[in-house]
N, C-alpha and C positions, 0 to 999 in steps of 0.2 A: 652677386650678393644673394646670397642666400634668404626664399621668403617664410621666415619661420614661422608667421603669422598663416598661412596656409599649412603648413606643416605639423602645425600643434592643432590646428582643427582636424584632423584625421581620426578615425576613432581606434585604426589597427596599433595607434603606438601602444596602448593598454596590453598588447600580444609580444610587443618587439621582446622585450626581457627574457621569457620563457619558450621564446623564438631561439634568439641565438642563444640561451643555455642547450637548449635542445639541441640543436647543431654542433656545439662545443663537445657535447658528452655522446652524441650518440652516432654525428655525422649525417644523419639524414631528419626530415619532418614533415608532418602534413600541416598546412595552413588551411583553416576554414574559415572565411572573411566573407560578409552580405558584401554587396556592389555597391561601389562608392566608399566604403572606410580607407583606402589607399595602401592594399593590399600589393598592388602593380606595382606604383608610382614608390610608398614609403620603404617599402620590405627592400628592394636590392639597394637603396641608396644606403641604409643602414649597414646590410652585407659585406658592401664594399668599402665602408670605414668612410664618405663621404660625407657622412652625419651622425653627428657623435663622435664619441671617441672609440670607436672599436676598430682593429687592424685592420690596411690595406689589403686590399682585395682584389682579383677581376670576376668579377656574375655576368653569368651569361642567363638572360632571359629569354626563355621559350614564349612564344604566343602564335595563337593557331589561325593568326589571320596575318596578312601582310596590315593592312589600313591599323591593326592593333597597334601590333609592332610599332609602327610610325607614331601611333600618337602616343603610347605609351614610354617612348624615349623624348619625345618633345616636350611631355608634362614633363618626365623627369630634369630634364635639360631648364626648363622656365624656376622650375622649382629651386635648381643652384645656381639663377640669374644667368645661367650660360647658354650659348646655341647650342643645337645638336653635332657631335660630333668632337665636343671636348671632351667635357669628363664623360660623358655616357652617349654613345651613337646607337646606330642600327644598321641591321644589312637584312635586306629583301630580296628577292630574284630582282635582278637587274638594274640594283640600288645599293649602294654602299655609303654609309654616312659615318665615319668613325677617323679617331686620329690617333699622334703616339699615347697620348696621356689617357687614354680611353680606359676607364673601369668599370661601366656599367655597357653592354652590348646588347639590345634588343635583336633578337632574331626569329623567325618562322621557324618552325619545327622540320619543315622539309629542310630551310638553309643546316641547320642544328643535324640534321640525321647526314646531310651528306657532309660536314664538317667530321661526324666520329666516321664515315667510313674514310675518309682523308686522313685522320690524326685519331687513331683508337682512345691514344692518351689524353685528348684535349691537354695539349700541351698550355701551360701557365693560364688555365683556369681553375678557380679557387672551388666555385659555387656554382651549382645549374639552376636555376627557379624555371619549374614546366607549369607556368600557367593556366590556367583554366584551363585543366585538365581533365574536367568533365566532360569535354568536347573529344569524343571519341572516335579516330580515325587510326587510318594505316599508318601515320608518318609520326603520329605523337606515340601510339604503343611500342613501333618499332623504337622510335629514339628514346623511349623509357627502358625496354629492355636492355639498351646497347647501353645506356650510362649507369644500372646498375652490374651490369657483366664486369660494365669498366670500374667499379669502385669494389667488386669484392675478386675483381681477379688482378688488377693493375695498379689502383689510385686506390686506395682505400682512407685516404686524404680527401680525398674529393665529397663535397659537402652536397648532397641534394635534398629540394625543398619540394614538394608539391603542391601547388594554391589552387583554388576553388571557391568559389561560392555554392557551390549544390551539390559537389563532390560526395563519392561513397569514402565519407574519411577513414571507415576501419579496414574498407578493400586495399587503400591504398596503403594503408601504415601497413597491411601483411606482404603486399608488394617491396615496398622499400625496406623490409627487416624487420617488423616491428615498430616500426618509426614512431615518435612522439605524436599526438596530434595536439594543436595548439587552436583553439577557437578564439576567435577576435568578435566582440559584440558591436552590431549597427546602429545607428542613428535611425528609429523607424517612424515614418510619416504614414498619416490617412488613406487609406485607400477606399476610393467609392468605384464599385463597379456596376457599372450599366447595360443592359441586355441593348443591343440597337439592331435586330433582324431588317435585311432588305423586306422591301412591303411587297414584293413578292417572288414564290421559291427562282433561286437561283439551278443553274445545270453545275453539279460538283466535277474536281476539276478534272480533268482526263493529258496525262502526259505532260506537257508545256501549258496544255491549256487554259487560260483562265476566264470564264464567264464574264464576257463586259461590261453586265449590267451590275455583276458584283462590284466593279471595279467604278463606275458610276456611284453604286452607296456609299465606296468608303468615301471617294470625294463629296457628298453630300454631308455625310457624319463629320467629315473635317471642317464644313461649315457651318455647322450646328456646334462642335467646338469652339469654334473661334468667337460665335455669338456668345456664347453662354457661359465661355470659364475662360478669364486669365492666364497667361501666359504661355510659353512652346507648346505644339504639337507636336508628338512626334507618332507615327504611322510605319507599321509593320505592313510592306508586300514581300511577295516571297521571289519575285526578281527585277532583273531591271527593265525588262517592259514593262511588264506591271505598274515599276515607277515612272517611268517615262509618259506613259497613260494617263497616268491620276495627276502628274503636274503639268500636263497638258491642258486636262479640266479645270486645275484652280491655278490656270494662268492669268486670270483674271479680278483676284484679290488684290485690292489696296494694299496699300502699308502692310503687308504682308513678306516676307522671304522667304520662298522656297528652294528648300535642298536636297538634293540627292546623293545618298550617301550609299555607297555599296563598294564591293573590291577591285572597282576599274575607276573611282571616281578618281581624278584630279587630285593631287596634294594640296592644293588651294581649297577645295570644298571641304574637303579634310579637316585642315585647321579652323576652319570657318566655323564648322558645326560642335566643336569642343572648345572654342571659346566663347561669350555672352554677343550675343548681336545686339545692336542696335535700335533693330525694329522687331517686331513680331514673328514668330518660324515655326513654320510646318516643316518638318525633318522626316522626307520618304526615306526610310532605309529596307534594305533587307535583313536578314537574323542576324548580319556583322553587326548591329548596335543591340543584339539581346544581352550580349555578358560581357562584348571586351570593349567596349566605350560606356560613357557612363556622359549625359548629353547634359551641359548645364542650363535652367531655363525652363526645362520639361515642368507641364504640370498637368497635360492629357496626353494619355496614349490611346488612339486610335488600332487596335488590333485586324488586319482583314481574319485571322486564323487561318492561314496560310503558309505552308514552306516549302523551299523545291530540295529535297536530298536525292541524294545518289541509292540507285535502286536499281538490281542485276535484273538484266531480263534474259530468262534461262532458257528462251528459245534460241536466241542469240549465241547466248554464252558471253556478253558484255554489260557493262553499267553504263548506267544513263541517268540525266537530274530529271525527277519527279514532280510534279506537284499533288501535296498531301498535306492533309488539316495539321495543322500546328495541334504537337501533343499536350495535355494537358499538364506536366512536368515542365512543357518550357514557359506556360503562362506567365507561372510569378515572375520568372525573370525577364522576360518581356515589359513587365513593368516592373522597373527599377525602384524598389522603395524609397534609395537615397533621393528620387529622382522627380516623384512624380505624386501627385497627391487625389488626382483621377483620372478613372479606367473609362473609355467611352467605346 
């Protein structure tokens, strides 16, 4: 059973219209959608004719995380009262979730780049949606280039979409031909931001490393949240030690739930932390919950300003993960407007 009462509170339906005319007339478009209007979730179910009345389809959805992927086919899936793996699956490294009747297919960008070198044509897909494609690596530019090589040398039938919320939308509309770009408007809530400096200097971070006593304040600041303002925390470290440290420290919270959410968690933690708990929830994540989940519940986010990316050391001649101050571009979306109503 379809829940349409979820579905009409979306704010991206205002976009769908001018969306698929876009598509109809030009064959490709840029979607530019805040976090939280259901941009993910709304946009391929529509594509693929599973809501509304527009033609059957198969959309293949890109997303640049595996833990994405997964929960952005389970919303989609809860949303047409079905499980994963009817109308709309996913497939991960060494996860497959999909059946005969399947027309929405969440996939990772590496599954998506080694599927066009297997089948150049993407034989019997309709539509590609590339996801938060402001997230810029080898495996989503290479799989951009390959699907439009493949729509103006092969498929030219072949419909692609690019979404974002922080996207350079005119870069990409000269990417994909000129593409339409289509802006969908947010739902915007309060934001109060709070300076909370350790009370005394920290050692910044050096390779993996992260200063303890840093890692001591933010569990501090998360008790100073949970006194002082209502509802989810949710807390940015930049990996999983880090998390495993900080919920080490507030193991000892009442009526409190702590989770750890990053790209080895559990499928069970997973769905935990995208659907409303029970009790009260600190949510450690790493940058996997800065733009592709969207955490209901949230109303502090704790920032350490931290992140570990991939960084060549030219002695070497190899890359390696880093840690380095979260830039000031990824702040807003750190804190999710849809999501959260203060910054601590």
């Amino acid at each position: 059973m379809i829940r349409h009462d979820a579905l009409e509170s979306l704010p991206v339906r205002e976009a769908l219209p001018p969306l698929t005319d876009a598509l109809q007339e030009r064959g490709t478009a840029v979607l530019v959608a805040p976090p939280g209007t259901g941009k993910t979730t709304l946009v391929p179910l529509v594509l693929a004719g599973l809501i509304g009345d527009g033609p059957a389809r198969r959309v293949v959805v890109a997303e640049p995380r595996r833990i994405a992927a997964r929960a952005a086919a389970r919303r989609m899936a809860w949303l047409l009262g079905e499980k994963p793996g009817e109308s709309v699956g996913f497939t991960v490294r060494g996860e497959r979730v999909t059946g005969r009747h399947t027309r929405v297919e969440v996939v990772t960008t590496g599954v998506l780049l080694q599927r066009l070198q297997r089948d150049q044509e993407l034989t019997g897909v309709d539509v590609v949606v590339l996801d938060e494609c402001h997230e810029r690596h080898l495996d989503a530019d290479t799989a951009a280039a390959f699907l439009w090589d493949v729509r103006e040398t092969l498929r030219p039938e072949l419909r692609l979409v690019a979404a974002s919320a922080t996207t350079d939308a005119a870069g990409w509309a000269r990417l994909l031909g000129d593409a339409p770009v289509v802006e969908a408007r947010g739902t915007a809530h309060p934001v109060e931001v709070m300076w909370a400096p350790p009370p005394r200097p920290v050692r910044p971070p050096h390779g993996m490393r992260v200063d303890p006593a840093l890692l001591t304040h933010v569990a501090s600041v998360v008790r100073r949240a949970l006194a002082e303002r209502d509802g989810d925390v949710l807390v940015f470290l930049p990996g999983v030690g880090e998390i495993a440290r900080v919920a080490a420290q507030l193991g000892t919270l009442l009526d409190v739930e702590v989770l750890q959410v990053h790209g080895r968690a559990p499928a069970a933690v997973q769905d935990a932390v995208l659907m409303p708990g029970q009790r009260r929830r600190v949510v450690l994540a790493t940058s996997v919950a800065e733009s592709s989940l969207t955490v209901p519940g949230v109303r502090v986010v704790v920032d350490a300003g931290l992140a570990r990316e991939p960084r060549v050391d030219h002695a070497r001649g190899l890359s390696a993960l880093t840690t380095v101050r979260a830039s000031r571009p990824a702040r807003p979306a750190r804190c999710r407007p849809a999501a959260c109503e203060a910054r601590t």
